[in-house]
N, C-alpha and C positions, 0 to 999 in steps of 0.2 A: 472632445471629452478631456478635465484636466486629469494628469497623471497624479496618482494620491500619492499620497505625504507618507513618509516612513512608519508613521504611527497608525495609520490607517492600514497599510499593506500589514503590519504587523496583527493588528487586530481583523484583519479578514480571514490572514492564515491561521488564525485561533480559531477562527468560525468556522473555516471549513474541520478543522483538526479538532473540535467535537461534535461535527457531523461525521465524521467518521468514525468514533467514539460511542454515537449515540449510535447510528445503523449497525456496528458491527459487533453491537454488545446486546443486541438481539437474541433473540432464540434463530431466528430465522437467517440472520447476520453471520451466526456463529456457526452455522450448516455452511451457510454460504462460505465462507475463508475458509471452513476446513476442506471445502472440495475444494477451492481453488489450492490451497495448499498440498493437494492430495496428483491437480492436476498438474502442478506447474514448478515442478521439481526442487520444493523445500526441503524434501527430506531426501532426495537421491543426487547423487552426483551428476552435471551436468556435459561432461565430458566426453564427448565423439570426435574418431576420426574426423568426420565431416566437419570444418571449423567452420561452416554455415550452420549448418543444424545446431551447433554449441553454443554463436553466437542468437539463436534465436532462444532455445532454450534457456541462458543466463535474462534475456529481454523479459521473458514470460516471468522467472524467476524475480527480478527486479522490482516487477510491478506485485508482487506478492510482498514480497519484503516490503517494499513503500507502505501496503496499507497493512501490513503486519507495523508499521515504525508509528504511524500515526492513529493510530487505534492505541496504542501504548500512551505516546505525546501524549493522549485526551483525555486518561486518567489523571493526569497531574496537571491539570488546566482548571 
């Protein structure tokens, strides 16, 4: 397989960054990120003694915030 060209990776990450856009600006979309945001410590501090549990905690986090960023991207696309 050849490896695409800058302009094509560019316009994929567009594609997917309004399929995220379109799914998450759902009715059903918009259930769905708010539990994940409900689950995966958007709104609480992630901070334990345990630096294992802290660092999994910010992980969980992480991937919230990603498609909290890209759901945003997709309005201005």
């Amino acid at each position: 397989m050849a490896e695409l060209s800058f302009e094509q990776r560019q316009a994929k990450q567009a594609e997917v960054i309004r399929a995220y856009n379109r799914l998450f600006n759902t009715t059903d979309g918009k259930l769905v990120l708010e539990d994940l945001k409900q689950a995966h410590w958007i709104n609480r501090p992630t901070f334990d003694v345990n630096t294992n549990l802290m660092s999994m905690r910010e992980g969980e986090r992480n991937v919230v915030l990603r498609i909290m960023a890209l759901v945003e991207d997709g309005r201005t696309l």
